[in-house]
KOLMIMI-791116 format. One record per atom (N, C-alpha, C, O): x, y, z. Coordinates in Angstrom, 1 decimal. Last residue first. Example, Ala and Ser with C-alpha at 12.3 -4.5 7.8 and 13.67 -1.06 7.14 Angstrom:
KOLMIMI-791116
+--------+--------+--------+
|   east |  north |     up |
+--------+--------+--------+
|   12.8 |   -2.2 |    7.1 |
|   13.7 |   -1.1 |    7.1 |
|   12.9 |    0.0 |    7.9 |
|   13.4 |    1.1 |    8.0 |
|   13.2 |   -5.7 |    7.8 |
|   12.3 |   -4.5 |    7.8 |
|   13.2 |   -3.3 |    7.8 |
|   14.2 |   -3.3 |    8.5 |
+--------+--------+--------+
//
This chain:
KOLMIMI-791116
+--------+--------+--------+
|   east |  north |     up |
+--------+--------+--------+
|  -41.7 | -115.2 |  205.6 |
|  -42.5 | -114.1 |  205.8 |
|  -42.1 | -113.1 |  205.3 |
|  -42.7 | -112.0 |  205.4 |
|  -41.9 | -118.1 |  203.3 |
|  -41.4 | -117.5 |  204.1 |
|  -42.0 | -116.1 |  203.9 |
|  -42.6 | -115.6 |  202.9 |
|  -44.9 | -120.3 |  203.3 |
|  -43.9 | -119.3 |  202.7 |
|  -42.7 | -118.9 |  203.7 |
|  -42.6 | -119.5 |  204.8 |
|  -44.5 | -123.8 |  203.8 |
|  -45.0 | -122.5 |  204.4 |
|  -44.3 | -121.5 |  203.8 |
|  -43.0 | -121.7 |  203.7 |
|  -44.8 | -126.7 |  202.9 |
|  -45.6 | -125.8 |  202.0 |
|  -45.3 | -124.1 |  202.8 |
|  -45.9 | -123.2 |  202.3 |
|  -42.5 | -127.9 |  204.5 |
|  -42.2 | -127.3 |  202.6 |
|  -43.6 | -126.3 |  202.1 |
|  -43.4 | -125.4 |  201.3 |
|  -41.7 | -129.0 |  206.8 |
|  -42.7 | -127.3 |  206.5 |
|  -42.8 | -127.0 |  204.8 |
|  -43.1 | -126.0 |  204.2 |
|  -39.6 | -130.1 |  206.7 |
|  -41.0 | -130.8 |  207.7 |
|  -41.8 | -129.7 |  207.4 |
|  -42.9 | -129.7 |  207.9 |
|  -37.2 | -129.4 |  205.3 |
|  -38.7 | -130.4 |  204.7 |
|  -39.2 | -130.3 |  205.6 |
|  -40.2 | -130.9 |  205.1 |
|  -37.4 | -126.6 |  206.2 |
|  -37.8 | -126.1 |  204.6 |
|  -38.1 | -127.9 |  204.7 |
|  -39.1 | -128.1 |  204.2 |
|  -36.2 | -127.5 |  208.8 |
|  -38.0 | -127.1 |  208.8 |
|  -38.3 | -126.8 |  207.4 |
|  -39.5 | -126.6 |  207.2 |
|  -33.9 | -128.4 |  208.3 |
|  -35.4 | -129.3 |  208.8 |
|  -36.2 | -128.7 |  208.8 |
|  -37.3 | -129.3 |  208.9 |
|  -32.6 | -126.0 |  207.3 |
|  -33.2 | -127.0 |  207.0 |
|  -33.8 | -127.9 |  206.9 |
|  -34.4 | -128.3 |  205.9 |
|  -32.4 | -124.9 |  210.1 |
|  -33.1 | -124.1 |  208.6 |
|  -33.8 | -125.2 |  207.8 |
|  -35.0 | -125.4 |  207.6 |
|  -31.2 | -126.6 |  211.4 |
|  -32.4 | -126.0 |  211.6 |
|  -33.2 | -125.7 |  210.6 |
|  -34.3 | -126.0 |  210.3 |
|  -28.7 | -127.1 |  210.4 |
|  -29.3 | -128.0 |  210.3 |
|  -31.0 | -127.2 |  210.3 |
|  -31.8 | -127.4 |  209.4 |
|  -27.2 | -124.8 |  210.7 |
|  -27.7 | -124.7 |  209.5 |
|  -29.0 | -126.4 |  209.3 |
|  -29.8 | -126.7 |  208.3 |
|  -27.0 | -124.7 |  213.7 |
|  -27.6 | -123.3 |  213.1 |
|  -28.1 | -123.9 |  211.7 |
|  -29.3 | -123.7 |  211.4 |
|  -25.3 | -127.0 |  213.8 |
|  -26.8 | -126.8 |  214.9 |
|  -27.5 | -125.7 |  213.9 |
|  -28.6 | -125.9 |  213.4 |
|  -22.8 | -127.6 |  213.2 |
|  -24.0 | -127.6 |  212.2 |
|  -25.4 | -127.4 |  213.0 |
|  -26.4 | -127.7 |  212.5 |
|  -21.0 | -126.4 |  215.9 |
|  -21.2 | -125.7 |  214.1 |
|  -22.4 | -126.0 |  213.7 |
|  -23.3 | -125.1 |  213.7 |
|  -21.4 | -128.7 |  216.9 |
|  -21.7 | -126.9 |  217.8 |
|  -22.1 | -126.1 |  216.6 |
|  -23.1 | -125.4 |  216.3 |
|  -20.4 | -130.9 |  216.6 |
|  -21.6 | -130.6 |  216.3 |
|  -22.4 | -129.0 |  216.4 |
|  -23.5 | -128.4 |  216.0 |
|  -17.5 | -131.2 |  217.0 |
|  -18.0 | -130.8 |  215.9 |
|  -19.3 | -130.6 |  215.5 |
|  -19.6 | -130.2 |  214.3 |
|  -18.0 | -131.3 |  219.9 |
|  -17.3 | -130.3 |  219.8 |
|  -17.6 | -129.9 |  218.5 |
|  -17.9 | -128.7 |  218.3 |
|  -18.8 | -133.7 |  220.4 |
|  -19.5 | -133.3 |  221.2 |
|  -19.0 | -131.4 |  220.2 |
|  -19.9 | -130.6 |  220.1 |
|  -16.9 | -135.3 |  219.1 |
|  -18.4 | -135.2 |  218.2 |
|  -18.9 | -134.4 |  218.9 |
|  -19.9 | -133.9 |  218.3 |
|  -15.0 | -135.4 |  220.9 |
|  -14.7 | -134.8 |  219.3 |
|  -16.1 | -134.6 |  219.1 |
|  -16.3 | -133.4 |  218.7 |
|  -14.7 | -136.8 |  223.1 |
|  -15.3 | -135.4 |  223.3 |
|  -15.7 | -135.1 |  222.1 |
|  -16.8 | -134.5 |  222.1 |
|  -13.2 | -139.4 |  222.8 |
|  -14.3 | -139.7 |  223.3 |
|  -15.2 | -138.3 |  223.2 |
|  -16.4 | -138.4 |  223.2 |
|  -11.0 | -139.1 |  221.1 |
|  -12.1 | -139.1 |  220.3 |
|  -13.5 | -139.3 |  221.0 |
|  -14.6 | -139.3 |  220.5 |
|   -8.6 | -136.4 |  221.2 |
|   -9.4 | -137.3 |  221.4 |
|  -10.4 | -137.5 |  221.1 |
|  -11.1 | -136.6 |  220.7 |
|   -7.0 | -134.3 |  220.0 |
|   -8.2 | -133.8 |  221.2 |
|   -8.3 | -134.9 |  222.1 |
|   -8.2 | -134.8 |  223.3 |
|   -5.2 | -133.5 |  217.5 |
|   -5.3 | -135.3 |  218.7 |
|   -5.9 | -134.7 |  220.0 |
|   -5.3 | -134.6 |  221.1 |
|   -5.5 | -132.5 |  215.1 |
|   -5.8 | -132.1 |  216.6 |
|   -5.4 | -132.6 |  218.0 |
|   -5.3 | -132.1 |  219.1 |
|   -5.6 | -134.3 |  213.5 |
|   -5.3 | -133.4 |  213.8 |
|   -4.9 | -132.4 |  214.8 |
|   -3.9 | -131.7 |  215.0 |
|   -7.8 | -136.6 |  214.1 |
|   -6.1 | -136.8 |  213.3 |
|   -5.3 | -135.5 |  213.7 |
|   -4.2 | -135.8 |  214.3 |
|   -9.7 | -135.3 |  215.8 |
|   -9.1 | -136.4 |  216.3 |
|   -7.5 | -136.5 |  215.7 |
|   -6.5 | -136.6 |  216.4 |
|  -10.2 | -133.1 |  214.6 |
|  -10.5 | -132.9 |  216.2 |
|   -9.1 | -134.0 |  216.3 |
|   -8.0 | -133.8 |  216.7 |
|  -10.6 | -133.9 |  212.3 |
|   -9.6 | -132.4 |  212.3 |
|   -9.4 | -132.5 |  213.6 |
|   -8.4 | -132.1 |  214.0 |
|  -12.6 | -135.7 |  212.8 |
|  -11.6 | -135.8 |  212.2 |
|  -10.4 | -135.4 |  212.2 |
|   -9.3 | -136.0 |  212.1 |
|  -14.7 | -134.3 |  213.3 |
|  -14.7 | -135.2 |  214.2 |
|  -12.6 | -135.4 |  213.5 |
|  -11.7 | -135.0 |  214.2 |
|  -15.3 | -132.4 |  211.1 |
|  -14.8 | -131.9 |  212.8 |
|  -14.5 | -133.0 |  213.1 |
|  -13.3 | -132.9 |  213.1 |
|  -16.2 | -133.9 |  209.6 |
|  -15.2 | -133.3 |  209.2 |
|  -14.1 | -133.0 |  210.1 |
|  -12.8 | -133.1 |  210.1 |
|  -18.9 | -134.9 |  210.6 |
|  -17.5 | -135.7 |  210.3 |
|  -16.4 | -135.3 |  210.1 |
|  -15.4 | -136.0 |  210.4 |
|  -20.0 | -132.5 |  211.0 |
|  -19.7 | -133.4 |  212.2 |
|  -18.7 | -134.1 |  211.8 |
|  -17.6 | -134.1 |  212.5 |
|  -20.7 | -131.1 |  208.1 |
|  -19.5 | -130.6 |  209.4 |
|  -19.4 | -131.5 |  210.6 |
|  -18.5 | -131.1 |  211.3 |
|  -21.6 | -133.9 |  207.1 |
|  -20.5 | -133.2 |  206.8 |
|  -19.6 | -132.2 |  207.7 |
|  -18.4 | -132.3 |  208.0 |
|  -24.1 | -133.5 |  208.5 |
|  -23.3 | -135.2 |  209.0 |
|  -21.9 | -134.3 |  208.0 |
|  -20.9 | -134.3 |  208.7 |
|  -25.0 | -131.0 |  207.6 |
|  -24.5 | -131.9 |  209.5 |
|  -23.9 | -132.8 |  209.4 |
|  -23.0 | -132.9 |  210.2 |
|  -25.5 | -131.9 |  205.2 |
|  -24.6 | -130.9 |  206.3 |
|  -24.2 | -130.8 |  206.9 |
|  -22.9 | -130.6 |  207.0 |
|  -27.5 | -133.7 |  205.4 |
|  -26.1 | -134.3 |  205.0 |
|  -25.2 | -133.0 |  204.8 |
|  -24.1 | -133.2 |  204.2 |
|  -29.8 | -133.4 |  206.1 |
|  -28.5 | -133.7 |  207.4 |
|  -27.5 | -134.0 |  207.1 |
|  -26.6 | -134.4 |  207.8 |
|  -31.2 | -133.5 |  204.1 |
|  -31.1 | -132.3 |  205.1 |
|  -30.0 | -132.3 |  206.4 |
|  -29.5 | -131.5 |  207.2 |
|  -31.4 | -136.5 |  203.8 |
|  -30.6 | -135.6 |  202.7 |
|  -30.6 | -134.0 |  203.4 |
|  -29.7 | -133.2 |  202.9 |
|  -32.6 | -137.2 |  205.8 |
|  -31.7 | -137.7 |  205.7 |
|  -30.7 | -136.7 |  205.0 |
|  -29.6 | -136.3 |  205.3 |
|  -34.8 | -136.1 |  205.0 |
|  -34.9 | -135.4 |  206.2 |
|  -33.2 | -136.3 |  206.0 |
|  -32.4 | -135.4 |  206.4 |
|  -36.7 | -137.2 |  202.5 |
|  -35.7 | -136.5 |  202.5 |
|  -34.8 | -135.7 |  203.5 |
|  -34.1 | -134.7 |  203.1 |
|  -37.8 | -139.2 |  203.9 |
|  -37.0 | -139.9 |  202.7 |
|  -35.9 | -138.2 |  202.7 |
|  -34.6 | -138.2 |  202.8 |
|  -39.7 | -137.9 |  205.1 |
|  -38.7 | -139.3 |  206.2 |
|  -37.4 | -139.6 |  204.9 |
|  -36.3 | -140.1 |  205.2 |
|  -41.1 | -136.9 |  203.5 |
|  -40.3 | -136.0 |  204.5 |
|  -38.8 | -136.5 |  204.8 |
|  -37.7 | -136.0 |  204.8 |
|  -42.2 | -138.5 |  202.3 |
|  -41.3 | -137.9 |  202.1 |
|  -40.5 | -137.3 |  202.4 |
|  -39.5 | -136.9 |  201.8 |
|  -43.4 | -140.7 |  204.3 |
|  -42.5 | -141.0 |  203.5 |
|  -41.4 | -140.0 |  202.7 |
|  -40.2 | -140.3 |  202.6 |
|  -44.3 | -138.1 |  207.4 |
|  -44.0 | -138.9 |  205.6 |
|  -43.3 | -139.6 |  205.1 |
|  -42.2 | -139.5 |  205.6 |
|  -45.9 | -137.1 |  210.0 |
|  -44.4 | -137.6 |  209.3 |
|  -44.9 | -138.6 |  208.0 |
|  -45.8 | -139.5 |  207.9 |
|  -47.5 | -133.7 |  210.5 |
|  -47.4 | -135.8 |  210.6 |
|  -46.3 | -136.2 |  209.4 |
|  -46.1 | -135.7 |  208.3 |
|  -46.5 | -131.9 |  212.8 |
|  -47.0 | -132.3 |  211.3 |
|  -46.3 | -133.7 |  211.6 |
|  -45.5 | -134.3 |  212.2 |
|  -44.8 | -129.8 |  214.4 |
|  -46.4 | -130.6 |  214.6 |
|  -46.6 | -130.6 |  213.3 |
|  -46.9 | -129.6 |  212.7 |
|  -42.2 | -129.6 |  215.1 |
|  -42.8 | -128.8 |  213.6 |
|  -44.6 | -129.1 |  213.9 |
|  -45.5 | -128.4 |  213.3 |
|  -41.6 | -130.8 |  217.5 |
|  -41.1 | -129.4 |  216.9 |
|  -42.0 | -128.3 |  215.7 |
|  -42.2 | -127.1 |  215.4 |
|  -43.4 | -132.8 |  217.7 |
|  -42.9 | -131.9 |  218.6 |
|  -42.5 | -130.5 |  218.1 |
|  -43.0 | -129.4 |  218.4 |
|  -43.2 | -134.6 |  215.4 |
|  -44.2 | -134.6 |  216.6 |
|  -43.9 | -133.3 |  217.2 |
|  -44.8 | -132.6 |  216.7 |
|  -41.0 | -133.8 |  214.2 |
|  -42.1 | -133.8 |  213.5 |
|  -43.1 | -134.1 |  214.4 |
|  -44.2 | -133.7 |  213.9 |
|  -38.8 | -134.5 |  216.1 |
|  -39.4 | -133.3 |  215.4 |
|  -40.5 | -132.9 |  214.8 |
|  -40.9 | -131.7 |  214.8 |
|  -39.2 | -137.2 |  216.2 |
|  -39.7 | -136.2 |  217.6 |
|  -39.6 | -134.9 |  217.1 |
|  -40.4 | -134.1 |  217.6 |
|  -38.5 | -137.8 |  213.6 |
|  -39.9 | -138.7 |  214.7 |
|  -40.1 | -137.4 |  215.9 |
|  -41.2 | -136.9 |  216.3 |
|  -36.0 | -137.3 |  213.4 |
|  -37.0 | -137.2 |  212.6 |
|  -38.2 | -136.9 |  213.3 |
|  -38.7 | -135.8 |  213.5 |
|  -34.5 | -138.3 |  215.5 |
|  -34.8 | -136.5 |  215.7 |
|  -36.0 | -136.5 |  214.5 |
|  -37.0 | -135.8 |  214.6 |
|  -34.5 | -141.2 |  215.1 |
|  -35.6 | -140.5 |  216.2 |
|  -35.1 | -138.7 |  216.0 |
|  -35.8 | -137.9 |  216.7 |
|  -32.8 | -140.8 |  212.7 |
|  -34.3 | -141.5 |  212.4 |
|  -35.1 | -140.5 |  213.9 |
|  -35.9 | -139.6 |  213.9 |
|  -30.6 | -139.4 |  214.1 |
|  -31.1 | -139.1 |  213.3 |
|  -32.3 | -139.6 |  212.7 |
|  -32.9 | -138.7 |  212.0 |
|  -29.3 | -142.2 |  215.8 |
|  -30.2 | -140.9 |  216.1 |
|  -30.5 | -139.9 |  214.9 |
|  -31.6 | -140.1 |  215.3 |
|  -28.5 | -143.5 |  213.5 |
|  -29.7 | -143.9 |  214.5 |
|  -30.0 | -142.8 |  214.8 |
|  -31.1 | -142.3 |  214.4 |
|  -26.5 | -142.0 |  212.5 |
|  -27.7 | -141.9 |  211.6 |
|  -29.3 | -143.0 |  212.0 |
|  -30.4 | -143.1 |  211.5 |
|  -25.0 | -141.9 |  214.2 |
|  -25.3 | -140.4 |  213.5 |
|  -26.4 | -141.0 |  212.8 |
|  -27.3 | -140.2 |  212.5 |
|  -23.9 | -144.4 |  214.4 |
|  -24.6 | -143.7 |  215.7 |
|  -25.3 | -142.8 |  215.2 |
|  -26.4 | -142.6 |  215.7 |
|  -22.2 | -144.6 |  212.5 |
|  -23.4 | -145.5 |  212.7 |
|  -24.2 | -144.7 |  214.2 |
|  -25.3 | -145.1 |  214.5 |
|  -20.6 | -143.0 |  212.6 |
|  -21.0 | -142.9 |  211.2 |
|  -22.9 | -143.4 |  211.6 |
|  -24.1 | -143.0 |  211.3 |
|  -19.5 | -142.9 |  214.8 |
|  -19.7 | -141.8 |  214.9 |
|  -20.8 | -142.3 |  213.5 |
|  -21.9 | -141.9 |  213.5 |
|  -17.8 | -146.2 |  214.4 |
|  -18.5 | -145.6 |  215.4 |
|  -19.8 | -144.4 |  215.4 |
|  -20.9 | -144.7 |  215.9 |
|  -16.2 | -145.5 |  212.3 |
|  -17.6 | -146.2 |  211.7 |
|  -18.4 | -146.1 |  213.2 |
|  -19.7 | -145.9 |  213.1 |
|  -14.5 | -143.0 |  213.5 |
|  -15.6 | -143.0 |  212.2 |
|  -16.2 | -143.8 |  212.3 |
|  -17.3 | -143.3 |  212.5 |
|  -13.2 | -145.1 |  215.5 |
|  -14.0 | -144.1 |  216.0 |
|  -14.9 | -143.6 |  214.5 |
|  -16.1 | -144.0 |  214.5 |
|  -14.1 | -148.9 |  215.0 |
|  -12.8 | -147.5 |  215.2 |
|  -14.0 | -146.3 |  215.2 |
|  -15.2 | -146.4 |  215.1 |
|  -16.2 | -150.7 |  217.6 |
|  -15.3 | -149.9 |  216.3 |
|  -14.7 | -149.2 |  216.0 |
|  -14.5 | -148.4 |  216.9 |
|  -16.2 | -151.2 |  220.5 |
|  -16.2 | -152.3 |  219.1 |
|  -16.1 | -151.8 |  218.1 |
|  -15.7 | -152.6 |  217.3 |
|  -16.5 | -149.1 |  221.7 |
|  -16.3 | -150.0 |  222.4 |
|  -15.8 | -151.4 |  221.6 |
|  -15.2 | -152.4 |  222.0 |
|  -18.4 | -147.5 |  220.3 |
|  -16.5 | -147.1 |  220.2 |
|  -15.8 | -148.2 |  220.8 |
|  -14.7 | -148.4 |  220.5 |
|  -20.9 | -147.8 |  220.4 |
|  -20.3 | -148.5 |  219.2 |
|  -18.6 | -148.4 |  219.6 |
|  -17.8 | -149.2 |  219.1 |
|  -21.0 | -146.4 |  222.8 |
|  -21.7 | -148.0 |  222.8 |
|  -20.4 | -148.2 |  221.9 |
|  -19.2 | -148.5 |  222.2 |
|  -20.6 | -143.8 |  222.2 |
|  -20.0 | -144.6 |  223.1 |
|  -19.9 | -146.2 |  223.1 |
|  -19.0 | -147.0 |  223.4 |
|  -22.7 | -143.9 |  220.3 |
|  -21.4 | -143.6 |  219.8 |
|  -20.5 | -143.9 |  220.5 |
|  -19.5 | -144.4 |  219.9 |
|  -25.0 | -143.7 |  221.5 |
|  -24.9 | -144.9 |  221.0 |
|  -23.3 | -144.5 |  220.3 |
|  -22.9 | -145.5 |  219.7 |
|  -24.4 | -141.6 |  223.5 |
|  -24.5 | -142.6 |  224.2 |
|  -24.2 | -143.8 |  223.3 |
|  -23.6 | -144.8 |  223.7 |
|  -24.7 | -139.7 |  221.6 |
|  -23.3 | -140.0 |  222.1 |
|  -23.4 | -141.0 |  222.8 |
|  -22.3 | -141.7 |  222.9 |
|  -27.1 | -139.7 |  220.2 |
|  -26.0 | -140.2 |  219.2 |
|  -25.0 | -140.4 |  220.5 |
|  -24.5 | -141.5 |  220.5 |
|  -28.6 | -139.4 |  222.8 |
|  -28.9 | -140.3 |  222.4 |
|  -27.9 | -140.8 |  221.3 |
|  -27.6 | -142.0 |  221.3 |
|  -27.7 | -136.5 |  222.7 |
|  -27.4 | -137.4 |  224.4 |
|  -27.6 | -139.1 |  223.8 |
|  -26.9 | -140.0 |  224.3 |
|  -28.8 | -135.6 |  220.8 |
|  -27.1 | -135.8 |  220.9 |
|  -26.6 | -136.8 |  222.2 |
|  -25.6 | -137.4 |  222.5 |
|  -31.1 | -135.7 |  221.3 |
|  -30.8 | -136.3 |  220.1 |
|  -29.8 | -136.5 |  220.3 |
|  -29.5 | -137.6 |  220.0 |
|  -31.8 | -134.2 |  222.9 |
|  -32.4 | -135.5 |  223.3 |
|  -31.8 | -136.1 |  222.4 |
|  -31.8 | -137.4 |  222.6 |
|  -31.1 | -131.6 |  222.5 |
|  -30.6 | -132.1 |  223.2 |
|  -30.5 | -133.5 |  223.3 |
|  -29.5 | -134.1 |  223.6 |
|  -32.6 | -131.6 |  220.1 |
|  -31.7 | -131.7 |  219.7 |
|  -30.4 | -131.9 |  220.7 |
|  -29.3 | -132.3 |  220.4 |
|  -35.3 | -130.7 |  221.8 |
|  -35.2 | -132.3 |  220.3 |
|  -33.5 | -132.6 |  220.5 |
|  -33.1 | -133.7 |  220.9 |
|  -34.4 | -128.1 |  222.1 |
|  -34.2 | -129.4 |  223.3 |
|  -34.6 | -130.8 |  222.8 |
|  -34.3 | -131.9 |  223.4 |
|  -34.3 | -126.7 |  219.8 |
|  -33.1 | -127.0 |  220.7 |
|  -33.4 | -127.8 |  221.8 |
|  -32.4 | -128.3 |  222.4 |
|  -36.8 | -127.5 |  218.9 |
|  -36.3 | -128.2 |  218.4 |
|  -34.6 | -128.1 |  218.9 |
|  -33.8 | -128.9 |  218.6 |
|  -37.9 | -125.7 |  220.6 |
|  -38.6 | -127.1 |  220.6 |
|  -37.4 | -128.1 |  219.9 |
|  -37.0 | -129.2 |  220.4 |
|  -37.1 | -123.6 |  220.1 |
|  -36.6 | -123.9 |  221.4 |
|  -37.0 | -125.5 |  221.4 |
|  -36.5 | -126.3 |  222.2 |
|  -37.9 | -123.2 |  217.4 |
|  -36.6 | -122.7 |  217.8 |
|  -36.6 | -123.3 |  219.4 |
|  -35.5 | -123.0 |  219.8 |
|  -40.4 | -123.3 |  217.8 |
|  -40.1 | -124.1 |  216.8 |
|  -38.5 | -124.0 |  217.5 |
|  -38.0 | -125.0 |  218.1 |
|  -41.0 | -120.9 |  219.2 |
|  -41.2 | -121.9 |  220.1 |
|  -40.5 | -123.2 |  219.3 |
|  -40.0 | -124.2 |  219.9 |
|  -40.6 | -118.9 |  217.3 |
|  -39.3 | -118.7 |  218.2 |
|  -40.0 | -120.1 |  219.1 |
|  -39.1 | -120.4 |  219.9 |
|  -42.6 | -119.6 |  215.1 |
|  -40.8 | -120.0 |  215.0 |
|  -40.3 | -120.1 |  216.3 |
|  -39.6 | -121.0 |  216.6 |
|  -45.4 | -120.7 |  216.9 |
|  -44.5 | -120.1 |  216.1 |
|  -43.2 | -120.5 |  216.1 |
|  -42.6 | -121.3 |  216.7 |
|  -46.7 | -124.4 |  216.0 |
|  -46.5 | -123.0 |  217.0 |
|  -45.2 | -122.1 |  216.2 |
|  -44.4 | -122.4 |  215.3 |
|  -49.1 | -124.6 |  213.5 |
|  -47.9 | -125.2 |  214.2 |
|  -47.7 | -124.2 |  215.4 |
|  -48.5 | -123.3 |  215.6 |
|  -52.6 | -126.5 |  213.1 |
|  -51.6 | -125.0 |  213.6 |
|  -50.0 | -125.7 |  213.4 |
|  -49.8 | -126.9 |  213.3 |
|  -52.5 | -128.9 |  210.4 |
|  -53.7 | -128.4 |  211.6 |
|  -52.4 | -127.2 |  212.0 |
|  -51.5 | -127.1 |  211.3 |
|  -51.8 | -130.7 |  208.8 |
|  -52.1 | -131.5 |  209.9 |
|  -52.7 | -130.1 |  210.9 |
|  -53.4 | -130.4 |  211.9 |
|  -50.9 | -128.4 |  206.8 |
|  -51.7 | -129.5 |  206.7 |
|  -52.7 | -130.5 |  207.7 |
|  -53.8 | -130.9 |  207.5 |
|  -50.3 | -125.9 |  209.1 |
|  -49.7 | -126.7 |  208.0 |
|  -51.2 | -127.9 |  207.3 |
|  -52.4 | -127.7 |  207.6 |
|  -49.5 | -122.7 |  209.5 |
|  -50.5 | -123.4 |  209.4 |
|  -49.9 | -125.0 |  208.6 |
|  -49.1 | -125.0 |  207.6 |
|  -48.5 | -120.5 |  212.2 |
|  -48.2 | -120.9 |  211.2 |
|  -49.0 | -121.8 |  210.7 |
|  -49.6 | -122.2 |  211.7 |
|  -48.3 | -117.4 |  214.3 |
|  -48.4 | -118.7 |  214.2 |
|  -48.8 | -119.8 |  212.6 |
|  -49.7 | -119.2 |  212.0 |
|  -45.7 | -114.9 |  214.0 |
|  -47.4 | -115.4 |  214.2 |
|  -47.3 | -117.0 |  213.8 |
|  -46.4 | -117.6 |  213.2 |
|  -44.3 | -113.0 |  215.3 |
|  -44.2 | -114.2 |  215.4 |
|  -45.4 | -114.7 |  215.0 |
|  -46.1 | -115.1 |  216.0 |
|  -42.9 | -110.7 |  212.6 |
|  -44.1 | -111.2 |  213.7 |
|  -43.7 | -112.4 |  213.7 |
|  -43.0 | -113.0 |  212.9 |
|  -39.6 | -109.1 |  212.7 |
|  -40.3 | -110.3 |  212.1 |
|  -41.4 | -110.6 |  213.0 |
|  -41.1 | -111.0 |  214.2 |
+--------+--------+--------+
//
């Protein structure tokens, strides 16, 4: 597959394999940011509404630094409207895991999300970039 560089509306992007590293260290910034506010919330809610409410703060800022950073393109209403609905993968294998980890499993709950997120990393990707990229073919 070339790596060549890609075009959007707002001007170049950089190629995939940099898209692919940009958006694994977004995605550092992201989980360090859900677990932190996941810890916050555990402190005052049962562990789901904890994980529920944390998952979808950090999720506004991976929007925002992806689309700065990762994809270079300027962020939308639509994008922003549909980038929620792109994570409702993710937020399905995280929750799922978090769950199987904790009822199931009895892992505990302070690690659990750290563990069910491993999975949706691969398919979230794909998917944030078909919205932050909707016009680019594939090659």
């Amino acid at each position: 597959m070339p790596n060549a560089t890609l075009s959007t509306a707002t001007g170049p992007t950089r190629p995939i394999s940099g898209q692919i590293i940009t958006f694994a260290l977004v995605g550092v910034v992201n989980t360090a940011t859900y677990y932190g506010l996941y810890l916050l919330f555990l402190m005052y809610l049962p562990y789901l509404a904890a994980h529920i409410l944390a998952f979808f703060l950090s999720m506004i800022g991976s929007f925002f630094l992806n689309a700065k950073f990762t994809y270079r393109t300027r962020p939308t209403w639509r994008k922003f409207l549909l980038f929620p609905l792109t994570n409702a993968t993710n937020f399905v294998i995280t929750t799922v895991g978090v769950y199987v980890i904790v009822d199931m499993l009895h892992v505990g709950s302070k690690f659990a999300p750290l563990m069910a997120s491993a999975a949706a990393i691969p398919v979230t990707f794909v998917v944030s970039r078909w919205v932050m990229l909707p016009k680019v073919e594939a090659a």
